[in-house]
C-alpha positions as CSV (number, residue, x, y, z in Angstrom):
1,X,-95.8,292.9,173.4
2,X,-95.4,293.4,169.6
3,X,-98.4,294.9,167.1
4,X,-101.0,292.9,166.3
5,X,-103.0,293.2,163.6
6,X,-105.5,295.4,165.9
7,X,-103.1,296.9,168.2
8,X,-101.0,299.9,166.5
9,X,-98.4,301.4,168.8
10,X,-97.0,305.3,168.5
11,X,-94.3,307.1,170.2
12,X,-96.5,310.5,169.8
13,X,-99.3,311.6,167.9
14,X,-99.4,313.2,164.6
15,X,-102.8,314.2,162.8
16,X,-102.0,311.7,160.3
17,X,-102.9,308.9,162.3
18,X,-106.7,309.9,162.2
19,X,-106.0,307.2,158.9
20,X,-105.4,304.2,161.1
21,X,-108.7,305.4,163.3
22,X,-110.7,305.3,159.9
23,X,-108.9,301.8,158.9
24,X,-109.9,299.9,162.1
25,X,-113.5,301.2,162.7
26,X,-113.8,300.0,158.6
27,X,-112.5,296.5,160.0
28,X,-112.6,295.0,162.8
29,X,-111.7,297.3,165.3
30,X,-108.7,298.2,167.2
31,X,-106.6,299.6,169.7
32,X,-104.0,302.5,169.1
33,X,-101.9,303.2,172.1
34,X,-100.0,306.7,172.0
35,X,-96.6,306.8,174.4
36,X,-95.1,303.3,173.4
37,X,-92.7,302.4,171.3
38,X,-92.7,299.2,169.0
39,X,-92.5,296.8,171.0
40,X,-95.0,298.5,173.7
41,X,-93.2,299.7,176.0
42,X,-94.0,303.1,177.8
43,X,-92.0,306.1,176.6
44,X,-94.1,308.8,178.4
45,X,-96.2,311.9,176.5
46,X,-95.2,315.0,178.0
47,X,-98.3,316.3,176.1
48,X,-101.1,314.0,177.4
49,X,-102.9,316.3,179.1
50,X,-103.9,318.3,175.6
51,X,-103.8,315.1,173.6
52,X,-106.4,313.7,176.0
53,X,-108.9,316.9,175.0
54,X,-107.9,316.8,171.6
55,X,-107.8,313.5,170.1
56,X,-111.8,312.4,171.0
57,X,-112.8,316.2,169.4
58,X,-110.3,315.3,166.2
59,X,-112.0,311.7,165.8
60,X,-115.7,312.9,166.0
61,X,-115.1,316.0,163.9
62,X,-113.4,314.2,160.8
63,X,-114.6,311.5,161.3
64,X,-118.1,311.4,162.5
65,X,-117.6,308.3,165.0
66,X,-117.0,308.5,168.3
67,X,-113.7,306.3,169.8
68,X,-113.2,305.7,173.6
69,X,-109.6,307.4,174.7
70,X,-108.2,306.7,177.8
71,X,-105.5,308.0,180.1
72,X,-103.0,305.6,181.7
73,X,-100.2,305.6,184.1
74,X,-97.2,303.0,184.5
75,X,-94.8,304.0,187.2
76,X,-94.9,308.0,186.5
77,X,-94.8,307.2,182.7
78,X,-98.1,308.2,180.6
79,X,-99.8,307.0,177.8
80,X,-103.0,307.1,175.8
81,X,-105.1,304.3,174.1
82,X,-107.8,304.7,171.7
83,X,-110.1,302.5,171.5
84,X,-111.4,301.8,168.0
85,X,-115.4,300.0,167.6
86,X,-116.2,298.2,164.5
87,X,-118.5,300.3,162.4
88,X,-121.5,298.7,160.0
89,X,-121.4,301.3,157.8
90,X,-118.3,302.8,156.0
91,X,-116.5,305.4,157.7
92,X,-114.5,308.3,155.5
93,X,-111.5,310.5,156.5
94,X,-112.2,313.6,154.7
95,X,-114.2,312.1,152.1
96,X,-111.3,309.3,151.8
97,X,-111.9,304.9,153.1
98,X,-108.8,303.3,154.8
99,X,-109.3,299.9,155.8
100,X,-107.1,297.7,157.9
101,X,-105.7,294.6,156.8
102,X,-103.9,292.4,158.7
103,X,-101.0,295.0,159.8
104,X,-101.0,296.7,156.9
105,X,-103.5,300.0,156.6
106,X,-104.5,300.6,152.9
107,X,-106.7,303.2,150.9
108,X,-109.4,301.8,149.4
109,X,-110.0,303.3,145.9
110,X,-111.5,302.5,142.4
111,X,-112.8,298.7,142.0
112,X,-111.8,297.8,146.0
113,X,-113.7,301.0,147.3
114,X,-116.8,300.4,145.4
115,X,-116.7,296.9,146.7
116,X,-116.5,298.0,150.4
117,X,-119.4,300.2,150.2
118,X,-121.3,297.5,148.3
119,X,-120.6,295.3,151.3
120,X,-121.1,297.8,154.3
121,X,-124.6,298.4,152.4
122,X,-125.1,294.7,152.5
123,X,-124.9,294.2,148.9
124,X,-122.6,292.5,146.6
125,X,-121.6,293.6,143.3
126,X,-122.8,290.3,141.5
127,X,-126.5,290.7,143.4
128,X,-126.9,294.2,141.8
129,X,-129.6,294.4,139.2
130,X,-128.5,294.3,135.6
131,X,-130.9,297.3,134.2
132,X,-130.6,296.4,130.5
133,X,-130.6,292.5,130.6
134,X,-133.3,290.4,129.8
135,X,-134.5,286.6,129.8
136,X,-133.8,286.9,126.2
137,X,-130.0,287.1,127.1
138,X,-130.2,284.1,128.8
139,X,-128.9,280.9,127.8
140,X,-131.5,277.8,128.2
141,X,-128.4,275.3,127.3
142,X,-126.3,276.6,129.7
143,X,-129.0,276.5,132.3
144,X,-130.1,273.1,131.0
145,X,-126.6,272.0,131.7
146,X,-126.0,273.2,134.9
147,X,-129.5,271.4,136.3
148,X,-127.9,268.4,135.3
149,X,-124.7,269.0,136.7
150,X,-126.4,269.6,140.1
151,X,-128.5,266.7,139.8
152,X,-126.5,263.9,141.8
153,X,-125.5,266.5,144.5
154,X,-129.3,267.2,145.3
155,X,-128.9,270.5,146.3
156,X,-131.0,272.0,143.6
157,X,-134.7,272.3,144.4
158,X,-137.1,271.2,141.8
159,X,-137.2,272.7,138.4
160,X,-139.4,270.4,136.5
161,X,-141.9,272.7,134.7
162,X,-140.6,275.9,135.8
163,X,-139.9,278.4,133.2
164,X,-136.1,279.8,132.5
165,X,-137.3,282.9,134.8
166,X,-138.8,281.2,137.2
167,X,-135.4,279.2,137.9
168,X,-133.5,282.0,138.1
169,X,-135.9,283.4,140.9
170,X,-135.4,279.6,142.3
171,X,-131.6,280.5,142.3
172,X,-132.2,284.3,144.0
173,X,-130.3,285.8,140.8
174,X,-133.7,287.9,139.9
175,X,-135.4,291.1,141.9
176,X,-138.8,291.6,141.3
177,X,-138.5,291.1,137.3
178,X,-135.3,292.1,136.8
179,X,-132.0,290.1,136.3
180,X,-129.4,290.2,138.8
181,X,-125.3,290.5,137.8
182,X,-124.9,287.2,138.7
183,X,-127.6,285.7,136.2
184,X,-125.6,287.2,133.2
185,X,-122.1,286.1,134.4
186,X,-123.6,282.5,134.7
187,X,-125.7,282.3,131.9
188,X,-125.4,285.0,129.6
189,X,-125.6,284.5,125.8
190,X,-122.8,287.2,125.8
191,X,-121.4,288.3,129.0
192,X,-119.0,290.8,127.2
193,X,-121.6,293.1,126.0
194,X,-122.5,293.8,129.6
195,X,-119.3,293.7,130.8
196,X,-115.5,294.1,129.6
197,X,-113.0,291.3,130.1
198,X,-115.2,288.0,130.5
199,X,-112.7,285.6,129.2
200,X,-110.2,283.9,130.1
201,X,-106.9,284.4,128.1
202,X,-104.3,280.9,128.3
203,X,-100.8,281.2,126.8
204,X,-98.1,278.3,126.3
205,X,-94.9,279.5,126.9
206,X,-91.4,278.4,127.1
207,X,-89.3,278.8,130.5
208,X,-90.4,282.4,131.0
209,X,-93.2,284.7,130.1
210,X,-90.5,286.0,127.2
211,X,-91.0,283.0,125.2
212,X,-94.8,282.8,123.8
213,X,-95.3,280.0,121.7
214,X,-99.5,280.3,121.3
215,X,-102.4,281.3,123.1
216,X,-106.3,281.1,123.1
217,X,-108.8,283.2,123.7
218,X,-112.0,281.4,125.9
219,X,-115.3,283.8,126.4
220,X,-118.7,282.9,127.4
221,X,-120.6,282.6,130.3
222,X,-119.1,281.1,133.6
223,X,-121.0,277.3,132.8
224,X,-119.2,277.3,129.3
225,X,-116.2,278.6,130.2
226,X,-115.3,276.2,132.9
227,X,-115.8,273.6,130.5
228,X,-114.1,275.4,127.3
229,X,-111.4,276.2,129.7
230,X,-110.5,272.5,130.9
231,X,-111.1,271.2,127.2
232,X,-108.2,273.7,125.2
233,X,-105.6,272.9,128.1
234,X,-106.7,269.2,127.3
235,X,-105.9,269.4,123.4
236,X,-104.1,272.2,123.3
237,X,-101.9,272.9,126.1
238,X,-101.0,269.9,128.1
239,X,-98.4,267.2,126.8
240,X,-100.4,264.4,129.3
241,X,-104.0,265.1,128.8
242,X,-106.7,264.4,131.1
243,X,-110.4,264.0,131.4
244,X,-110.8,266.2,134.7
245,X,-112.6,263.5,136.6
246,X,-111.8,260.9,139.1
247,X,-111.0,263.7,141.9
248,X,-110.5,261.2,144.6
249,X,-107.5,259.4,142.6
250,X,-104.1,260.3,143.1
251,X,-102.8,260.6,140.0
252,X,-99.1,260.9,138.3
253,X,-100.0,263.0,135.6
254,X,-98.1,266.5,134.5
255,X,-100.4,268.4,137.4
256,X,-102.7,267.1,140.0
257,X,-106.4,266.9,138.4
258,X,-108.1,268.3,142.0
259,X,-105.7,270.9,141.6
260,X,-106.6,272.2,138.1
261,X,-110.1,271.8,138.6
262,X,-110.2,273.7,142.2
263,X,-107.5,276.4,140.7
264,X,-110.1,277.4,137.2
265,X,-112.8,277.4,139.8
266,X,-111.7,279.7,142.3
267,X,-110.1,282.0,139.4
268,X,-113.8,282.2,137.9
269,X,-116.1,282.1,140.9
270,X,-113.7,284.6,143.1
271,X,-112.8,287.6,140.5
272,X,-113.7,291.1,140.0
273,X,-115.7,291.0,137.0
274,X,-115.1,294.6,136.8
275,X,-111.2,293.8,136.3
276,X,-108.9,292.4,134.1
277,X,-109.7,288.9,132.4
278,X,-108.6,285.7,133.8
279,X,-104.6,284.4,132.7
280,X,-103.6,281.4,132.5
281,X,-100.0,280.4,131.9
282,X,-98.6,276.7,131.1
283,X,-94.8,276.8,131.1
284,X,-92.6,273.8,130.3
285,X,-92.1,273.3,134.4
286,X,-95.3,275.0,135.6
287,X,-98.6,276.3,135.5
288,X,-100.3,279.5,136.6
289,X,-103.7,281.4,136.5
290,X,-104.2,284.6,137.8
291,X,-107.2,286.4,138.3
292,X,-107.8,290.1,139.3
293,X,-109.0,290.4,142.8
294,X,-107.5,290.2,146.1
295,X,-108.3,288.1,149.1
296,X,-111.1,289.1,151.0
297,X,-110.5,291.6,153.9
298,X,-109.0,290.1,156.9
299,X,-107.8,286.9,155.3
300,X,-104.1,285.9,155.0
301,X,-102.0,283.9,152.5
302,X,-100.9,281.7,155.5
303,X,-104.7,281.1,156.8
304,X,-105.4,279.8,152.7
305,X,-102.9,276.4,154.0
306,X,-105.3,275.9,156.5
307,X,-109.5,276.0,157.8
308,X,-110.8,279.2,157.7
309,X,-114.3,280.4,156.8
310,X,-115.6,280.9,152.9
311,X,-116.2,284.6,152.3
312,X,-116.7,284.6,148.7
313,X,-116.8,288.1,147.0
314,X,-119.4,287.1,144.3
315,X,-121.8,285.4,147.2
316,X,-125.0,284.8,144.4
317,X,-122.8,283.3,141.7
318,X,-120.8,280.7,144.6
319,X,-124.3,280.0,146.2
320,X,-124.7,279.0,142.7
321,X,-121.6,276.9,141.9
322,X,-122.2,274.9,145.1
323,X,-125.6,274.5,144.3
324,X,-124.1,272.6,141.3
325,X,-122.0,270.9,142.2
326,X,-118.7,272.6,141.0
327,X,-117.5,273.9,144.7
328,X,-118.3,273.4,148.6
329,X,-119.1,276.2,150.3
330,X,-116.9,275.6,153.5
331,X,-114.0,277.6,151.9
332,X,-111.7,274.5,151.5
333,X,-110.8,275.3,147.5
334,X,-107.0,276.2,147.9
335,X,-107.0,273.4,150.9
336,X,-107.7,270.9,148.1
337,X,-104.9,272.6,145.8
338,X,-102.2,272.6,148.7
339,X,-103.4,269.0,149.8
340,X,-103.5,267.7,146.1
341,X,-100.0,268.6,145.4
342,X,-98.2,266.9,148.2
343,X,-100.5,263.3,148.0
344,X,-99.2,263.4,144.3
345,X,-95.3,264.2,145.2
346,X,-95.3,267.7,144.6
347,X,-93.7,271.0,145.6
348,X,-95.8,273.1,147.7
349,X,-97.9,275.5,144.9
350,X,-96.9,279.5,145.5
351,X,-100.4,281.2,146.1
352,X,-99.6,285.2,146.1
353,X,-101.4,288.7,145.9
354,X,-100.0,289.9,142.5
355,X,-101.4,292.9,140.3
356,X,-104.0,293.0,142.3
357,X,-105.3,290.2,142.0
358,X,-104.4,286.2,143.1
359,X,-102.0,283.9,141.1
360,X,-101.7,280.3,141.8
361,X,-98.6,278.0,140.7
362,X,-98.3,274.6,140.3
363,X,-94.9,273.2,139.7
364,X,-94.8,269.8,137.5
365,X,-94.2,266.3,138.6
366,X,-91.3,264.3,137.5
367,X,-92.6,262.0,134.7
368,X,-93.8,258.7,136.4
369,X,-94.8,255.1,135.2
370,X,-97.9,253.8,137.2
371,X,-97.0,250.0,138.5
372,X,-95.2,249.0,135.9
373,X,-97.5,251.2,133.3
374,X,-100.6,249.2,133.7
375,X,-102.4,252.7,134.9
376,X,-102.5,256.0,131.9
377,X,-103.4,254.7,129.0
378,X,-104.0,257.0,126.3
379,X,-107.9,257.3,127.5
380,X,-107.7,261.1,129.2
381,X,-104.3,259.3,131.4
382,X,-106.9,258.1,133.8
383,X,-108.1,254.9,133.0
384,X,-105.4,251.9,132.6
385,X,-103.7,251.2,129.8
386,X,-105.2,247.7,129.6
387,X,-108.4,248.6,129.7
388,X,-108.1,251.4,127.0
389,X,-106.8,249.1,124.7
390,X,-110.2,246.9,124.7
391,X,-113.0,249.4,125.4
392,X,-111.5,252.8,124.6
393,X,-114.4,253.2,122.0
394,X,-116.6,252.8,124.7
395,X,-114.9,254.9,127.3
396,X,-115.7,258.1,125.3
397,X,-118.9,257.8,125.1
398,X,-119.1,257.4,129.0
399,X,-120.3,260.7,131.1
400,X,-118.1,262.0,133.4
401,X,-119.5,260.3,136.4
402,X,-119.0,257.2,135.3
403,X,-115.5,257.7,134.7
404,X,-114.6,258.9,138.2
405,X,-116.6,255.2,138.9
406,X,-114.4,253.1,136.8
407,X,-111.2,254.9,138.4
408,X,-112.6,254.6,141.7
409,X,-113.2,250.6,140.6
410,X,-109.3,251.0,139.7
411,X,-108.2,251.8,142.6
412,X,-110.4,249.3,145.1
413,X,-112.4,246.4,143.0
414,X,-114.0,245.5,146.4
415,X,-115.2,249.2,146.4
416,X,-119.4,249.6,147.8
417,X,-121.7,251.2,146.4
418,X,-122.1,253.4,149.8
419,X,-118.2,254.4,149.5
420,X,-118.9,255.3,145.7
421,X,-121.1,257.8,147.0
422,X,-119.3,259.5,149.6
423,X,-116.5,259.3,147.7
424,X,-118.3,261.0,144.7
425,X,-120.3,263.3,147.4
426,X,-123.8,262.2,145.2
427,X,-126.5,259.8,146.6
428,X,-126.7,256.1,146.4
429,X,-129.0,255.9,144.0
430,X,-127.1,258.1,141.9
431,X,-124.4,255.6,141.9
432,X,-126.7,252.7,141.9
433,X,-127.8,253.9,138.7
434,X,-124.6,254.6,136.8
435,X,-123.4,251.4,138.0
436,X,-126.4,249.6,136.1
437,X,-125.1,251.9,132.7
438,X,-121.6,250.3,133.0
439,X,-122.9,246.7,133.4
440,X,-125.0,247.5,130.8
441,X,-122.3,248.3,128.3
442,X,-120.6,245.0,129.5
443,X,-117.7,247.3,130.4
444,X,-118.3,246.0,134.6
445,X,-119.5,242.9,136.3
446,X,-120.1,242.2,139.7
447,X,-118.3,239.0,140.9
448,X,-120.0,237.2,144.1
449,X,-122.6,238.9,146.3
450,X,-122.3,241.7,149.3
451,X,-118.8,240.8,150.0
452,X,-117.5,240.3,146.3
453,X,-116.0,242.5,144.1
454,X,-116.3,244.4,140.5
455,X,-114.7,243.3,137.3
456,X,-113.3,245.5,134.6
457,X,-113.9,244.0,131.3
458,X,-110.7,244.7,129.6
């Protein structure tokens, strides 16, 4: 039976491998069986009898822990396993952390080790106290903005009345009356004096990194920058711009929208904030962001194509985000990325632990026409030509919401009001109610009763 990623196998012992002992009782646990080779078979230690004495004393001496080690016999040939327990605090080798990850075991230092012993403390660093910020330092616009956002998801309790503080404490980013990490990195006037790097840097280049045509600089706090971020690739960066809404369309533009979105999300929620500041890179062919930060401990590349569990490193400013709106909390970001891609044609987008840190690369579609060109007008290459040629004044001054209704009209005129909504994840008076603003503004009509169908006035 090959290694697993708790099973270690060893021919013999050697001092050094107190290391893996530390790495698996900092994980999840292990086993490390001494006397088998590679593949785990029995080679027989000559020594066992000593190794049996001295192994348990070497453990609890270094190490403080205590590890169950076993003799064992297979047809004359002996062998040793040591059994490794998880620990909930953080266990040191000589004053040094070694953590196992997957099959790999690593030494945790700088920015990685203060997160681990954040964690084993049951802390994280974005729900540390911020000594020298105040409510002053907050921005009311930014958490004015963000209400709104949530509103249609209803997931926000109620705020009417309640001072900028007292929301704050609403959101659990305060501690008695102090202001947690997480409250600046969201709402901050000015991150940046608090903390280095709170930007997010995007370049254009040509058909390598060698070739920089521009770049821009985008700095705030998380609300702003999530919006600055999507509106400079929009004028600036991409040939076919987009409005970033409609997420359930599948659309032939340069990159799929769900995609983007999900990709500057995960890059700003999911970072060290300690690190490096975001990059993003638009080539002629593809697109990348990287942020510093690996995946959380225990989670592969592989496991990011598929369900697995949300284990968010900033935990207060994703409780946030989903409170808003902006992400789900079931850990299903890169699924949407990976899924995205291949409705809309595309090659499979590299995800990879680079720097230390994640990049994610999209690779461009083929320009498309739409049906003949009836769909991507020049109205954020979302809604149809047709109709941007009649009420493109209009369209602008629509909210977002309401364009992710008129695509969602697009795509199925005999579309409910009930599919609207769990479509668009908000509640049916949410959708009843932007419905009524786009008959309103003449730009919809409803066409027979229950079983009819809207109209586009175009």
């Amino acid at each position: 039976m090959p290694e697993q990623q708790n099973i270690e196998y060893k021919q013999s012992w050697h001092d050094d491998y107190l290391k893996w002992v530390c790495g698996f009782a900092n994980a999840i646990g292990g086993v490390i069986f001494i006397g088998k080779d590679d593949n785990g078979n029995v080679v027989h230690l000559k020594d066992y009898a000593k190794l049996l004495e001295d192994i348990p004393n070497k453990i609890r001496d270094t190490m403080g822990i205590i590890c169950d080690v076993q003799l064992h016999d297979e047809q004359g040939k002996k062998y040793i396993s040591i059994q490794v327990n998880p620990y909930s605090v953080a266990v040191s080798l000589r004053g040094r952390y070694y953590y196992r990850s997957g099959s790999v075991k690593m030494e945790l230092t700088g920015v990685e080790l203060n997160e681990f012993l954040l964690k084993k403390a049951g802390n994280s660093w974005d729900d540390v106290v911020e000594e020298g910020a105040k409510i002053k330092d907050i921005d009311e616009n930014s958490i004015a903005k963000f209400i709104e956002d949530s509103r249609e998801k209803g997931r926000m309790p109620e705020t009417k009345g309640l001072s900028t503080f007292q929301i704050l404490e609403k959101l659990q980013l305060t501690k008695g009356h102090k202001l947690k990490r997480a409250a600046i990195i969201l709402f901050g006037k000015d991150p940046n004096m608090f903390y280095p790097n709170i930007q997010v840097k995007i370049g254009r280049f040509g058909k390598d990194s060698t070739d920089l045509k521009f770049h821009e600089i985008v700095e705030g706090n998380l609300i702003q920058m999530l919006e600055e971020v999507q509106n400079q690739l929009n004028h600036k960066f991409l040939i076919r711009p987009v409005d970033f809404v409609g997420m359930q369309r599948i659309e032939k533009d340069e990159y799929p929208i769900a995609a983007l979105r999900e990709m500057i999300l995960n890059a700003l929620v999911h970072r060290n904030y300690m690190g490096a500041h975001v990059q993003l890179r638009v080539y002629d062919d593809k697109l990348s962001i990287w942020n510093e930060g690996g995946l959380p401990f225990g989670l592969t590349l592989e496991e990011l194509k598929e369900e697995h569990n949300s284990r968010p490193r900033n935990p207060k400013i994703a409780k946030a985000c989903f409170m808003a709106g902006y992400i789900d909390a079931w850990g299903r970001g890169t699924l949407k990325i990976y899924n995205s891609c291949k409705e809309n044609g595309l090659p499979e987008p590299a995800i990879i632990e680079k720097d230390g840190g994640v990049m994610v690369t999209l690779f461009k579609t083929p320009q498309v026409n739409n049906e003949g060109g009836q769909i991507g007008g020049q109205i954020g290459g979302q809604i149809g030509g047709q109709i941007g040629g009649q009420i493109g004044g209009q369209i602008d001054i629509l909210t977002i919401r309401q364009k992710e209704i008129l695509n969602l009209i697009l795509d199925n005129p005999k579309i409910t009001r009930k599919e609207m909504s769990e479509k668009l994840d908000i509640n049916n008076s949410a959708a009843q109610g932007h419905l009524d603003k786009l008959r309103e503004k003449g730009i919809i009509v409803r066409i027979g009763g229950t079983r009819g169908y809207w109209k586009i006035n175009y």
